[in-house]
PyMOL Python script that loads the backbone (N, CA, C, O; Angstrom):
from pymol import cmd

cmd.read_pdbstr("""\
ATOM      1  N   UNK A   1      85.682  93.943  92.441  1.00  0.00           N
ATOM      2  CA  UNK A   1      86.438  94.818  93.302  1.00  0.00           C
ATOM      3  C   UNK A   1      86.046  96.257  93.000  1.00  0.00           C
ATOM      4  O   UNK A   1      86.000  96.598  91.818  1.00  0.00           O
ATOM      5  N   UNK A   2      85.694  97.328  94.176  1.00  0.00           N
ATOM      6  CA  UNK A   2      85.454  98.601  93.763  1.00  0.00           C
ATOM      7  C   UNK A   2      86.450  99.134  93.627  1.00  0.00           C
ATOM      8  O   UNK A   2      87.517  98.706  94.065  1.00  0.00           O
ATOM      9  N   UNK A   3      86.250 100.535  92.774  1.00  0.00           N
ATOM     10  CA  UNK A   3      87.490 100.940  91.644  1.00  0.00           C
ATOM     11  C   UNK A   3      87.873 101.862  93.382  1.00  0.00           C
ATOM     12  O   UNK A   3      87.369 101.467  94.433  1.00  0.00           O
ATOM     13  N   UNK A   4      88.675 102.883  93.313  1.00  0.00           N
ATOM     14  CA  UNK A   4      88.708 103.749  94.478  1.00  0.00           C
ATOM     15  C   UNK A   4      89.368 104.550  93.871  1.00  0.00           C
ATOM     16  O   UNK A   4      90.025 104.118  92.924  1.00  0.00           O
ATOM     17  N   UNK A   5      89.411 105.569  94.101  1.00  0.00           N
ATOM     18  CA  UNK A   5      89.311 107.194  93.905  1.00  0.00           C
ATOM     19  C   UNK A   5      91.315 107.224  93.333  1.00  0.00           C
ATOM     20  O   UNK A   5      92.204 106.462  93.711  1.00  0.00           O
ATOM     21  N   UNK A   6      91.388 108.153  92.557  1.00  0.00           N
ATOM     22  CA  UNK A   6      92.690 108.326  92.021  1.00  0.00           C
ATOM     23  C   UNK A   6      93.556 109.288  93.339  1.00  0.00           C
ATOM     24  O   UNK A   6      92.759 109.834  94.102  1.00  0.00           O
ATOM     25  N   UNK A   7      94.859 109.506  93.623  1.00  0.00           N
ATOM     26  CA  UNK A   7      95.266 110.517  94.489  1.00  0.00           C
ATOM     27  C   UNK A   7      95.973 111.511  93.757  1.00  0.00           C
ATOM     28  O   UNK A   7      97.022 111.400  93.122  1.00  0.00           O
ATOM     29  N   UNK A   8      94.891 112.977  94.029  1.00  0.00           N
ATOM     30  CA  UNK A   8      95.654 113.842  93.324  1.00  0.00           C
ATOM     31  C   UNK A   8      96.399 114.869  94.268  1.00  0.00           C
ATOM     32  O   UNK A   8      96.022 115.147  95.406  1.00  0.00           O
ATOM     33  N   UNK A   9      97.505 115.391  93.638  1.00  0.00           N
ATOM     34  CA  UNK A   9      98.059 116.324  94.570  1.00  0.00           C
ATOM     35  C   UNK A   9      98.488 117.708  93.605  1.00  0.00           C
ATOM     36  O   UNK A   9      98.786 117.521  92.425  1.00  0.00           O
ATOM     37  N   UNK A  10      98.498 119.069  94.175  1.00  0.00           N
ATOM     38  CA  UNK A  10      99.109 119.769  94.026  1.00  0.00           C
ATOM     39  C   UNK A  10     100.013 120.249  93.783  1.00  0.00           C
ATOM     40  O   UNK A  10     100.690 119.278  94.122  1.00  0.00           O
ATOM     41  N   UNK A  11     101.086 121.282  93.313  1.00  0.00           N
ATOM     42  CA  UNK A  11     102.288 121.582  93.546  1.00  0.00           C
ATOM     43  C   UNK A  11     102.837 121.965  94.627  1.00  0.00           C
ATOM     44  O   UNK A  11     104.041 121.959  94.888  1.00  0.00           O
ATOM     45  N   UNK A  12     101.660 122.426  95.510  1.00  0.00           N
ATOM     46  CA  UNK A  12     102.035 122.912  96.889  1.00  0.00           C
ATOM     47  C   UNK A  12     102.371 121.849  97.393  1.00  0.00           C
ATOM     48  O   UNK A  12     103.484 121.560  97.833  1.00  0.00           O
ATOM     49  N   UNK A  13     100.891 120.841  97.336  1.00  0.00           N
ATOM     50  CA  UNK A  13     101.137 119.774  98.413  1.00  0.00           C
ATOM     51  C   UNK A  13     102.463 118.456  97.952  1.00  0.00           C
ATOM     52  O   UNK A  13     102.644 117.376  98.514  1.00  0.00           O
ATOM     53  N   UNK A  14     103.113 118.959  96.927  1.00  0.00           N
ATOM     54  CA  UNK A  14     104.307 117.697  96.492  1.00  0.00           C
ATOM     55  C   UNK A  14     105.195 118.603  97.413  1.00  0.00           C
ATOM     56  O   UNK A  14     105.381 118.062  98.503  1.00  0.00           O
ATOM     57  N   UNK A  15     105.583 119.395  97.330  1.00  0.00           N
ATOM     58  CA  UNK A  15     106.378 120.406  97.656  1.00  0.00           C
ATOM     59  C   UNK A  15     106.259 120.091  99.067  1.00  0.00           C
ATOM     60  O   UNK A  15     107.253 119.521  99.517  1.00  0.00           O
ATOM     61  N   UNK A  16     105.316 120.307  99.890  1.00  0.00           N
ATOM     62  CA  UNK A  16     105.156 119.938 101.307  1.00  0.00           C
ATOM     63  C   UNK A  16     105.239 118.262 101.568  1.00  0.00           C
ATOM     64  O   UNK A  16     105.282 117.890 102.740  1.00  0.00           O
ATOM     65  N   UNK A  17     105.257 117.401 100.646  1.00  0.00           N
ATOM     66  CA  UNK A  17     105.767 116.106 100.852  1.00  0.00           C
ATOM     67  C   UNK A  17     107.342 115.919 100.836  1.00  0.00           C
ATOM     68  O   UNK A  17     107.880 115.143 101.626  1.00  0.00           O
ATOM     69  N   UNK A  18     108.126 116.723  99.829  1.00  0.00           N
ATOM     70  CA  UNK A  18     109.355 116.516  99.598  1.00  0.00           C
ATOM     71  C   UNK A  18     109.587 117.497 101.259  1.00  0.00           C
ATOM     72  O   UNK A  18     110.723 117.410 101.724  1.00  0.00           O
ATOM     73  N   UNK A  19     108.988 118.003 101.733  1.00  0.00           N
ATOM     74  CA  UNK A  19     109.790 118.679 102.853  1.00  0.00           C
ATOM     75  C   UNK A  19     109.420 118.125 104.827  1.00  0.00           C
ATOM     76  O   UNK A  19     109.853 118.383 105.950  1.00  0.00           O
ATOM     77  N   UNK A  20     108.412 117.296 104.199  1.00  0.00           N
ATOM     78  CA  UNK A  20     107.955 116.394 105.083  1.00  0.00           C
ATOM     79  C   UNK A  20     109.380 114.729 105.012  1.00  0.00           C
ATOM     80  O   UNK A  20     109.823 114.100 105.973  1.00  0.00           O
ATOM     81  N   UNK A  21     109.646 114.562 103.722  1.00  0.00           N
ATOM     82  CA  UNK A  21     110.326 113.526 103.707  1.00  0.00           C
ATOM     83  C   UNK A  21     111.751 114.059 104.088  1.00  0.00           C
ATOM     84  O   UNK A  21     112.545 113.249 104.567  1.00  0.00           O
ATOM     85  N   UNK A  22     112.067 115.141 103.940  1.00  0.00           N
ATOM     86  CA  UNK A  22     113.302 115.935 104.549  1.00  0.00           C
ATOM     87  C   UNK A  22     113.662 115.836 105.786  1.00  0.00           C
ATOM     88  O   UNK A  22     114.743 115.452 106.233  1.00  0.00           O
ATOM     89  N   UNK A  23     112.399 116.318 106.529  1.00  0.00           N
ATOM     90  CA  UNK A  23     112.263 116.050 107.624  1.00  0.00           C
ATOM     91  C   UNK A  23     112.583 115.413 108.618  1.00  0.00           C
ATOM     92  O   UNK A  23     113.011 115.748 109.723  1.00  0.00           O
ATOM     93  N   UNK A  24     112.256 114.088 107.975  1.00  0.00           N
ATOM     94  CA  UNK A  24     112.085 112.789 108.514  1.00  0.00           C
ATOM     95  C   UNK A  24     113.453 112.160 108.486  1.00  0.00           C
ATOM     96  O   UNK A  24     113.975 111.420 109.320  1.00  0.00           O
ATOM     97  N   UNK A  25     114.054 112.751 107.008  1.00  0.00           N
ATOM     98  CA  UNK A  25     115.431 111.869 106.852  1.00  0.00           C
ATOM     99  C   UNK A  25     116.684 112.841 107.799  1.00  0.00           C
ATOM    100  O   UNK A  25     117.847 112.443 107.744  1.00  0.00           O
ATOM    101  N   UNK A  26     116.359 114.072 108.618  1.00  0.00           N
ATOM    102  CA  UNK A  26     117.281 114.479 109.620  1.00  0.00           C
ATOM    103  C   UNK A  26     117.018 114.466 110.717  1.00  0.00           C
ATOM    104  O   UNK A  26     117.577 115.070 111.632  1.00  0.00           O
ATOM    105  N   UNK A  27     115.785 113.499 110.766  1.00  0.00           N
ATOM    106  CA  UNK A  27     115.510 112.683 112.447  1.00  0.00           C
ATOM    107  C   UNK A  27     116.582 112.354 112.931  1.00  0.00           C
ATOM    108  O   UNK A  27     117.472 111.805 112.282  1.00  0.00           O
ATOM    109  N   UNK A  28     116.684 112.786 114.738  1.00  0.00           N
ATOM    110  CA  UNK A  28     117.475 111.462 115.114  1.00  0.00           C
ATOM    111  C   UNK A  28     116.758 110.521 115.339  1.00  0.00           C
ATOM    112  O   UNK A  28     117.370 109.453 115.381  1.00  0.00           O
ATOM    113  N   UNK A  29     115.773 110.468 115.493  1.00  0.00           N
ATOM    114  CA  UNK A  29     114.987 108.782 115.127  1.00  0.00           C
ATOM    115  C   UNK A  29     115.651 107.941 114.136  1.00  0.00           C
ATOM    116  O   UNK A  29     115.797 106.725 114.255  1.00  0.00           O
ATOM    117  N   UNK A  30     115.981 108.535 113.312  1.00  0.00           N
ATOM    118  CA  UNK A  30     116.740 107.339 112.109  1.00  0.00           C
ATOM    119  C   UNK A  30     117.852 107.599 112.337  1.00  0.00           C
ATOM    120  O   UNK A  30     118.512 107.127 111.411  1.00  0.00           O
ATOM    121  N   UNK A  31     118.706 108.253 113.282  1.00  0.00           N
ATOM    122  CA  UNK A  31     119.974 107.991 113.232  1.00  0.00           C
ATOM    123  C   UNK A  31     120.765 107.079 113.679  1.00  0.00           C
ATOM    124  O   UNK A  31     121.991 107.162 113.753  1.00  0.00           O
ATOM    125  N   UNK A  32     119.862 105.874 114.095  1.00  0.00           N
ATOM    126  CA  UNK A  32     121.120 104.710 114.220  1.00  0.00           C
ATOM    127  C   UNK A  32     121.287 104.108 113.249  1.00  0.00           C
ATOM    128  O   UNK A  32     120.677 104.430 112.229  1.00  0.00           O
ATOM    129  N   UNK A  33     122.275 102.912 113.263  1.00  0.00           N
ATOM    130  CA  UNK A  33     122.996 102.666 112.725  1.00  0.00           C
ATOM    131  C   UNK A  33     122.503 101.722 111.479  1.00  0.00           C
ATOM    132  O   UNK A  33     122.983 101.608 110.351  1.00  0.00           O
ATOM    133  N   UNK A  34     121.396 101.099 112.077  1.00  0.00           N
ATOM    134  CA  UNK A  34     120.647 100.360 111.533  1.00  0.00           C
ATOM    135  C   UNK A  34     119.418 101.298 110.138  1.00  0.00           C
ATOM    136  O   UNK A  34     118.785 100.786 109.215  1.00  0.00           O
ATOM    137  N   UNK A  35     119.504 102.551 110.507  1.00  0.00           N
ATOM    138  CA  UNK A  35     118.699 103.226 109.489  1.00  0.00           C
ATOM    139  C   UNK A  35     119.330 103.954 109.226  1.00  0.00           C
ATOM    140  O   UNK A  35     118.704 105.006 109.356  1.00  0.00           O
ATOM    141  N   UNK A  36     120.484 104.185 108.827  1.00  0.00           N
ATOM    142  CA  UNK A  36     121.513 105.103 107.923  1.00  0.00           C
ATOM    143  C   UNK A  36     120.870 105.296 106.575  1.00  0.00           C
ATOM    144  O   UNK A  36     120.416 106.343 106.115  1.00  0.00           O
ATOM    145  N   UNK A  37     120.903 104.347 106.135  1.00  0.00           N
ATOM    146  CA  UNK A  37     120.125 104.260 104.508  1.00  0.00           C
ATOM    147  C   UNK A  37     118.537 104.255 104.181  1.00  0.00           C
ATOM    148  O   UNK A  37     117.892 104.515 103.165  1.00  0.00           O
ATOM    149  N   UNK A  38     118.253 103.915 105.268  1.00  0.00           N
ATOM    150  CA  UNK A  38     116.425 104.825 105.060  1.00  0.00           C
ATOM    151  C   UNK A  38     116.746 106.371 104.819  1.00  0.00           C
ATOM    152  O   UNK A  38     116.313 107.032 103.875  1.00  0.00           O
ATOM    153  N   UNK A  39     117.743 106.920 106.038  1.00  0.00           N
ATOM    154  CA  UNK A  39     117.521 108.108 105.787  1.00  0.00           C
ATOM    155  C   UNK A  39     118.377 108.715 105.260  1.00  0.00           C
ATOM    156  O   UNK A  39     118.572 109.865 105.654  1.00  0.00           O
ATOM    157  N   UNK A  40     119.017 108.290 104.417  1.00  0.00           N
ATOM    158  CA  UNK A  40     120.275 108.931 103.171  1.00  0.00           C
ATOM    159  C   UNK A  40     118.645 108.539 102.301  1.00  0.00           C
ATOM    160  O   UNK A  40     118.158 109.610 101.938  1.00  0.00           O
ATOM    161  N   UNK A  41     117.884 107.533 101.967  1.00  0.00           N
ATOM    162  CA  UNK A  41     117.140 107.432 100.795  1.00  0.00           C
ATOM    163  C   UNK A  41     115.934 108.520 101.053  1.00  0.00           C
ATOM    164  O   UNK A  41     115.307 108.818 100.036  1.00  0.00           O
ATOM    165  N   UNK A  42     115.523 109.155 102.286  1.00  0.00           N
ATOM    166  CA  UNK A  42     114.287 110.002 102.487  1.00  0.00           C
ATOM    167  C   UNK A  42     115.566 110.752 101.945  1.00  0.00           C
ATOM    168  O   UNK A  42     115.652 110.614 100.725  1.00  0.00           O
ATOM    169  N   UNK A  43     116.417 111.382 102.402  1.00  0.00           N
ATOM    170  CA  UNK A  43     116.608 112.746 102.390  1.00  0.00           C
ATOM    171  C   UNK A  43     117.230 112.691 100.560  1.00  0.00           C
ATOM    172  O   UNK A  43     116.982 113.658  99.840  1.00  0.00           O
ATOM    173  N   UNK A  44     117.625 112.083 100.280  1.00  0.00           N
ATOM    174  CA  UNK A  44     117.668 111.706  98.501  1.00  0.00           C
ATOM    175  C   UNK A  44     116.306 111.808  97.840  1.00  0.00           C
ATOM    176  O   UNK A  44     116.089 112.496  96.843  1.00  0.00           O
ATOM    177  N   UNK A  45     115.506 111.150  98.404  1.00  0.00           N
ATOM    178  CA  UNK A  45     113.831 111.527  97.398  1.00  0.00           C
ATOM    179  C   UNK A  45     113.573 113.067  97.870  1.00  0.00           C
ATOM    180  O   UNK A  45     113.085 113.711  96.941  1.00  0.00           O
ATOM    181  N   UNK A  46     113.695 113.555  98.622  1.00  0.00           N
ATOM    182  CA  UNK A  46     113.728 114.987  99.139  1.00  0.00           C
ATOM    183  C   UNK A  46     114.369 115.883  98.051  1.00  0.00           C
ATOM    184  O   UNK A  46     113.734 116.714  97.402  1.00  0.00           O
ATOM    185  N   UNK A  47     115.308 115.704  97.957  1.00  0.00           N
ATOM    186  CA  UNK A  47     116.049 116.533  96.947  1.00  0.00           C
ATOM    187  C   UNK A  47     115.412 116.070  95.796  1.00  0.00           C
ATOM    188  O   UNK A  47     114.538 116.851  95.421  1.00  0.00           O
ATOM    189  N   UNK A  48     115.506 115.355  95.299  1.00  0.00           N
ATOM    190  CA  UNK A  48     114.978 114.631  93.831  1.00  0.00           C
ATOM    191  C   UNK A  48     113.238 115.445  93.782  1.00  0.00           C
ATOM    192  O   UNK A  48     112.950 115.908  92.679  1.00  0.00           O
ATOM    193  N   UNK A  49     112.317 115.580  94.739  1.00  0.00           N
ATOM    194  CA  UNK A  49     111.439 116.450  95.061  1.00  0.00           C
ATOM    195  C   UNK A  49     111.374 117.927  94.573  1.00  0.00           C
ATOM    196  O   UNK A  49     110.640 118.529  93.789  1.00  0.00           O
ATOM    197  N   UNK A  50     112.669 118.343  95.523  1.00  0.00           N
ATOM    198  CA  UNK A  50     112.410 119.925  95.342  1.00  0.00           C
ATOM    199  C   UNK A  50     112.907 119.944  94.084  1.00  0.00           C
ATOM    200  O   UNK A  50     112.135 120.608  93.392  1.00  0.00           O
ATOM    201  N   UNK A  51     114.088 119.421  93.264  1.00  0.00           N
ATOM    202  CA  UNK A  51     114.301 119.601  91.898  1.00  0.00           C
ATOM    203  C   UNK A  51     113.072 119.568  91.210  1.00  0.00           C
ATOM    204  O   UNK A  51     112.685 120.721  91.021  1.00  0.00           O
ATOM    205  N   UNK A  52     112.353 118.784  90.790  1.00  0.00           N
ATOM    206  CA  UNK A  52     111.137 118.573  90.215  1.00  0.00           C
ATOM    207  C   UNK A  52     110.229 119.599  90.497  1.00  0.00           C
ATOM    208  O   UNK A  52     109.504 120.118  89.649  1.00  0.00           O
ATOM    209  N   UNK A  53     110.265 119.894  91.680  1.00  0.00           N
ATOM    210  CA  UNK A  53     109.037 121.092  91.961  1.00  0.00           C
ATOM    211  C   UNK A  53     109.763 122.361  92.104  1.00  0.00           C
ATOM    212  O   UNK A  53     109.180 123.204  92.784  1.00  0.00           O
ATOM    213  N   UNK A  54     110.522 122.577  91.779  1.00  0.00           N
ATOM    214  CA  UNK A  54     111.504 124.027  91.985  1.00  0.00           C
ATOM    215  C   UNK A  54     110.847 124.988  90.890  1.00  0.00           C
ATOM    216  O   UNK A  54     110.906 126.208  91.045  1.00  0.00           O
ATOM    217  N   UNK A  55     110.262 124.455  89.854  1.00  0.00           N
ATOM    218  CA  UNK A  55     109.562 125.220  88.847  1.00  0.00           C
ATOM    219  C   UNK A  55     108.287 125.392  88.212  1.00  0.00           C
ATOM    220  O   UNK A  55     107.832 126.141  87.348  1.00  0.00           O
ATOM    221  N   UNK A  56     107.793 124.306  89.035  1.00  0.00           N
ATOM    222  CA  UNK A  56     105.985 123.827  88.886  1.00  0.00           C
ATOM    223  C   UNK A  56     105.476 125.464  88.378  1.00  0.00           C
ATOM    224  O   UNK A  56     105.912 126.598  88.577  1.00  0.00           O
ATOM    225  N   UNK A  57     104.264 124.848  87.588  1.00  0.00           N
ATOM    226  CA  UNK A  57     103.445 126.280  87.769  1.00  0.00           C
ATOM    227  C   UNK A  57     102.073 126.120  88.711  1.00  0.00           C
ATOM    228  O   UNK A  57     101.451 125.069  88.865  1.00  0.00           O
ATOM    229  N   UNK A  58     101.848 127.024  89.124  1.00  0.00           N
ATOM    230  CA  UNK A  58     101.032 127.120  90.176  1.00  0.00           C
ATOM    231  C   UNK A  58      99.941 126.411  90.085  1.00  0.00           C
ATOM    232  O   UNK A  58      99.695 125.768  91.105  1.00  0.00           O
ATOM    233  N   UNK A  59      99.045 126.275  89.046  1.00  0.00           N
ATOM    234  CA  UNK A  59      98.245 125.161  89.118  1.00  0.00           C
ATOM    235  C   UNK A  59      98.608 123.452  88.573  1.00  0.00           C
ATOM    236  O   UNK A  59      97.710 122.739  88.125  1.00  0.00           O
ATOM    237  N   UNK A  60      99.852 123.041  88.685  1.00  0.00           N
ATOM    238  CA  UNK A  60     100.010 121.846  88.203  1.00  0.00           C
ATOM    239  C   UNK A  60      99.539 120.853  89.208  1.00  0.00           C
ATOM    240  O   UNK A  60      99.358 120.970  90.420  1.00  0.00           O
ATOM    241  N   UNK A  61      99.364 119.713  88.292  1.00  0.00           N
ATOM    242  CA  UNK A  61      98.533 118.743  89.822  1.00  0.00           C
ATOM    243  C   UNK A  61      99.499 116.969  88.792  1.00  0.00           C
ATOM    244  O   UNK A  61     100.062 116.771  87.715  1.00  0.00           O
ATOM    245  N   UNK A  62      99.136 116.162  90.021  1.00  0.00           N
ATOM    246  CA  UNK A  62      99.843 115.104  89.852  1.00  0.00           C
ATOM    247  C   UNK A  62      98.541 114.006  90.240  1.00  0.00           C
ATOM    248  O   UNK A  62      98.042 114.031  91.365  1.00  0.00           O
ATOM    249  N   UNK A  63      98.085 113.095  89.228  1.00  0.00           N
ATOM    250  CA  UNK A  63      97.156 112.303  89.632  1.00  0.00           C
ATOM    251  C   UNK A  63      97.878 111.143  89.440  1.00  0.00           C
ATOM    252  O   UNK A  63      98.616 110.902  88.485  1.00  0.00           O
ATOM    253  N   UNK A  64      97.582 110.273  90.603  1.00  0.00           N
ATOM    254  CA  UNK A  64      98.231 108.955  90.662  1.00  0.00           C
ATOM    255  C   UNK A  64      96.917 107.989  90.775  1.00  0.00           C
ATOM    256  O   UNK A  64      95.948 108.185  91.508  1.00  0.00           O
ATOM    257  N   UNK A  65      97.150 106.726  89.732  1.00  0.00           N
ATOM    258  CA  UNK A  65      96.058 105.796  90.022  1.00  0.00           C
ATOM    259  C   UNK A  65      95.985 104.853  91.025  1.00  0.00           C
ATOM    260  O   UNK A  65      96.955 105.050  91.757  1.00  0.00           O
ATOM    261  N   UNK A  66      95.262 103.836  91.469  1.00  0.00           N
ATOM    262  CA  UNK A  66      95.526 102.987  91.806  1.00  0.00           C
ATOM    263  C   UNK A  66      96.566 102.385  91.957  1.00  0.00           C
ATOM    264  O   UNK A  66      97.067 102.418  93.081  1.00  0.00           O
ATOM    265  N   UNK A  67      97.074 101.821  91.153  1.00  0.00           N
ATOM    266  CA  UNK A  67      97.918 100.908  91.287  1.00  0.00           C
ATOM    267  C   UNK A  67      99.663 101.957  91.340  1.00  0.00           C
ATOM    268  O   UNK A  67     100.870 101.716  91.330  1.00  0.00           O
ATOM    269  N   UNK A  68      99.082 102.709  91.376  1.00  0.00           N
ATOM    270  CA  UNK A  68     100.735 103.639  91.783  1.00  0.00           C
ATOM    271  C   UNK A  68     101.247 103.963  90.203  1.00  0.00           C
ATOM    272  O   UNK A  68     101.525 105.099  89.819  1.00  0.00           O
ATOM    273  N   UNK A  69     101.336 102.446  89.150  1.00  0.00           N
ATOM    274  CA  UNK A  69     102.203 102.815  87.828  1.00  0.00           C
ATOM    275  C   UNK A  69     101.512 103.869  87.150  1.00  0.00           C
ATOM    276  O   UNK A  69     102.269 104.595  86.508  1.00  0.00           O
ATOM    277  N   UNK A  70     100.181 104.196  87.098  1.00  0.00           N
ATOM    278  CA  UNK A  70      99.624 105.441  85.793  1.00  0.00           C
ATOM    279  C   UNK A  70      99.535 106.280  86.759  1.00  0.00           C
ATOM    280  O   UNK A  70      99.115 106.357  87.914  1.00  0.00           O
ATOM    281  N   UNK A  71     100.275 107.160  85.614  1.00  0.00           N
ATOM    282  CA  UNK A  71     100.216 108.782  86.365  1.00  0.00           C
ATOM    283  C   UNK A  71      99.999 109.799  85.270  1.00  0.00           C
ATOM    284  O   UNK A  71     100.422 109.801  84.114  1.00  0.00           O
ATOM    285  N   UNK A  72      99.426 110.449  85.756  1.00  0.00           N
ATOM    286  CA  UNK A  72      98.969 111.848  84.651  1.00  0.00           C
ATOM    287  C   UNK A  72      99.456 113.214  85.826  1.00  0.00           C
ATOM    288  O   UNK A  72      99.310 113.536  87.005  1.00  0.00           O
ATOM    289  N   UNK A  73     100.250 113.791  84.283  1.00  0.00           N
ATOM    290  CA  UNK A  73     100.295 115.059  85.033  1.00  0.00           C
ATOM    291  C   UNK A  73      99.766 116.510  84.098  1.00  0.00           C
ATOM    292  O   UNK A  73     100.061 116.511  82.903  1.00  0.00           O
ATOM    293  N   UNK A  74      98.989 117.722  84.670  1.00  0.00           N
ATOM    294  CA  UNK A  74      98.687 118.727  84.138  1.00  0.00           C
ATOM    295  C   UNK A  74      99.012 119.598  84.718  1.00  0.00           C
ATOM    296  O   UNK A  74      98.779 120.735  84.308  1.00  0.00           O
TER     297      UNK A  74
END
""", "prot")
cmd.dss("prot")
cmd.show_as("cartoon", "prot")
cmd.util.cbc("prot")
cmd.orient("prot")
């Protein structure tokens, strides 16, 4: 199996994910009834987001492997 590339991200670009998942969780697209709790859980990882990145320093980066569990951060 070929290995494939790690995903790294930025502080900017976490920051623009937690506000992308914000987003999403004050859709009315998810406001029926049936996705109440998708989007109580986007707009919960949202916050849980900007906490975490509320203090980054400008060059911090987040590398995620493969398989999602190893993560390195600098």
């Amino acid at each position: 199996m070929a290995k494939t590339q790690p995903t790294i991200l930025h502080a900017n670009e976490v920051q623009a994910l937690g506000e992308r998942l914000r987003a999403r969780g004050e859709s009315r697209l998810l406001a029926s009834d049936d996705n109440k709790h998708l989007s109580a859980d986007l707009r919960l990882a949202a916050k849980v987001i900007a906490a975490l990145t509320a203090n980054l320093p400008r060059g911090f980066v987040v590398t995620i492997e493969n398989g999602g569990l190893g993560r390195e951060w600098r």
